[in-house]
C-alpha positions in Angstrom: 122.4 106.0 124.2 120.0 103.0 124.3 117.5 101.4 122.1 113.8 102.0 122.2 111.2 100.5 120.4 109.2 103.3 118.3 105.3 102.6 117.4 104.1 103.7 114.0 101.0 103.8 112.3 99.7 100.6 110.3 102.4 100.1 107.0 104.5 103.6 107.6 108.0 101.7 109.4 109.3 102.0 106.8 108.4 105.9 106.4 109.3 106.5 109.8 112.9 104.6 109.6 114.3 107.2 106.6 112.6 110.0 108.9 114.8 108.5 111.9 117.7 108.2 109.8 117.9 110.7 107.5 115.7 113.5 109.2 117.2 113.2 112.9 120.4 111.7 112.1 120.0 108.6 114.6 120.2 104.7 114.2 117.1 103.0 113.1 117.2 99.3 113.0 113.8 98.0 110.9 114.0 94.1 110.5 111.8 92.8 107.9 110.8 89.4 107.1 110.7 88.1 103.0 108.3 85.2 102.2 106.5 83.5 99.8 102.3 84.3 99.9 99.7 83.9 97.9 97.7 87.3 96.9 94.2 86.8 95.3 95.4 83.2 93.7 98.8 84.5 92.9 101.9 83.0 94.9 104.2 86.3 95.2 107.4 87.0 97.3 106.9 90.0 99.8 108.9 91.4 102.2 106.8 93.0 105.5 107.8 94.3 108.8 109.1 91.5 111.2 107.2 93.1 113.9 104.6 95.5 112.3 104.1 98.6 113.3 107.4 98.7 115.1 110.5 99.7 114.9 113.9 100.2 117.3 115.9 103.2 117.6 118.7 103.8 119.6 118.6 107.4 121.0 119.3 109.7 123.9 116.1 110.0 125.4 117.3 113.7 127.3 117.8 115.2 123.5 116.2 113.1 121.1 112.7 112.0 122.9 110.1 114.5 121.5 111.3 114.8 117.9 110.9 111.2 117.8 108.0 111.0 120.0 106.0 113.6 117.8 107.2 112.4 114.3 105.0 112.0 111.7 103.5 108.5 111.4 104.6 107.4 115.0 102.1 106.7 117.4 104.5 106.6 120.5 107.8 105.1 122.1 106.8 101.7 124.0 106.6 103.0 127.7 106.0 101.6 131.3 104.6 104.1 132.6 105.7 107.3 131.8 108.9 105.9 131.4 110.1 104.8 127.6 111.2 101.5 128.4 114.9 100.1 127.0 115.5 97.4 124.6 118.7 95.7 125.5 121.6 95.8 123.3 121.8 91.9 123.1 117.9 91.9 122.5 119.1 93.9 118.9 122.4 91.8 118.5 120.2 88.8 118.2 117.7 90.0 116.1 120.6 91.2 114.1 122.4 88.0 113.7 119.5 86.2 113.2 117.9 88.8 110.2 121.1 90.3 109.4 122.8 93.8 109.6 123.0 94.8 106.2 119.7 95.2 104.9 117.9 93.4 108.1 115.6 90.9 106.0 114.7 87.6 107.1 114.6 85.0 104.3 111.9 82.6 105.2 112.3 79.4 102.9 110.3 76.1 103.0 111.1 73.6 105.1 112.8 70.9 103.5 110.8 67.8 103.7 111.9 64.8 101.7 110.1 61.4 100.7 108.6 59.3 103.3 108.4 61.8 105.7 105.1 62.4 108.0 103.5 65.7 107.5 100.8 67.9 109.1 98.0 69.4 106.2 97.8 73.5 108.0 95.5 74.7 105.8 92.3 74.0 103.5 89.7 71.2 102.8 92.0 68.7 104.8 93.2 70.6 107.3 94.8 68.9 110.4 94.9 65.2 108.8 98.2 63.6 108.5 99.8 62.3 105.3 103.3 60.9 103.7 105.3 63.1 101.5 105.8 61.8 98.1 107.3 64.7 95.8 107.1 67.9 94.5 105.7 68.6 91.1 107.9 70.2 88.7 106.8 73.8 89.3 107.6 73.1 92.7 104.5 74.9 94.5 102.6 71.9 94.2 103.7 68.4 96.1 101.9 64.9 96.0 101.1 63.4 99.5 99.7 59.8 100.5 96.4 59.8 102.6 95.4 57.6 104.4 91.6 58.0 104.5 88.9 55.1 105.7 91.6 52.3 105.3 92.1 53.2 101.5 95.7 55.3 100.3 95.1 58.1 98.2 97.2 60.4 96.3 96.7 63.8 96.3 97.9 66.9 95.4 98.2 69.8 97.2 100.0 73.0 97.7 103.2 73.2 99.1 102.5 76.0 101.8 99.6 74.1 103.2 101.9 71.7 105.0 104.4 71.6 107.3 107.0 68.7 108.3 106.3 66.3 111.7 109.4 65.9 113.4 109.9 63.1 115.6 112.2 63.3 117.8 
């Protein structure tokens, strides 16, 4: 048995993995990432598909092809040709050690930035400028940076996923 790589409709992996699993008996493997975002002003932690709208399966192809092929909320098995093409088993170890076996979800946290560092502003108003890292506030969403605009420092504060660290190597 190898794995494939199953596409699903927009949102339904996770619909289609318990139909895999529990329906058809096989070995769905769904990695998902957790992260902090912010929805309509709110920062909120969600967990989404790592890849979305896929998901691996490991199957025999001779037995298994058209129930999975044909189940509801899958748009198809990733083919070359008419051919379903294979996902190697170190391809799934990896993505295993890196999101983990047990309940394959991807922790994304923060980089750690600490004071004096050089970062890069990704988002908003003063996106792409550079600045120094002061602190974080004490909710710890929010951090103070050091422009350097027109030859005069400012402070500033900003929020904390709208930069990201400069490393210099």
């Amino acid at each position: 048995m190898n794995w494939f790589c199953v596409h699903t409709k927009p949102g339904k992996e996770l619909l289609v993995e318990r139909y895999l699993r529990d329906e058809l008996q096989l070995e769905p493997y769904f990695p998902r990432i957790q992260r902090k975002k912010t929805i309509r002003r709110v920062k909120r932690t969600v967990t989404e598909a790592l890849f979305q709208r896929y998901l691996f399966c490991r199957f025999d192809p001779a037995t298994s092809y058209r129930a999975v092929r044909y189940g509801q909320d899958v748009i198809g098995i990733v083919s070359n040709g008419d051919q379903p093409t294979i996902v190697s088993d170190a391809t799934i170890q990896k993505l295993k050690s890196w999101a983990g076996e047990e309940d394959s979800i991807l922790v994304l946290e923060p980089d750690s930035i600490a004071s004096g560092d050089t970062v890069k502003i990704t988002d908003g108003p003063m996106q792409g400028l550079e600045a120094i890292f002061l602190e974080e506030t004490s909710q710890g969403e929010r951090v103070t940076i050091l422009l350097n605009l027109m030859n005069a420092e400012t402070r500033a504060q900003i929020d904390r996923s709208q930069i990201k660290p400069i490393r210099e190597f």
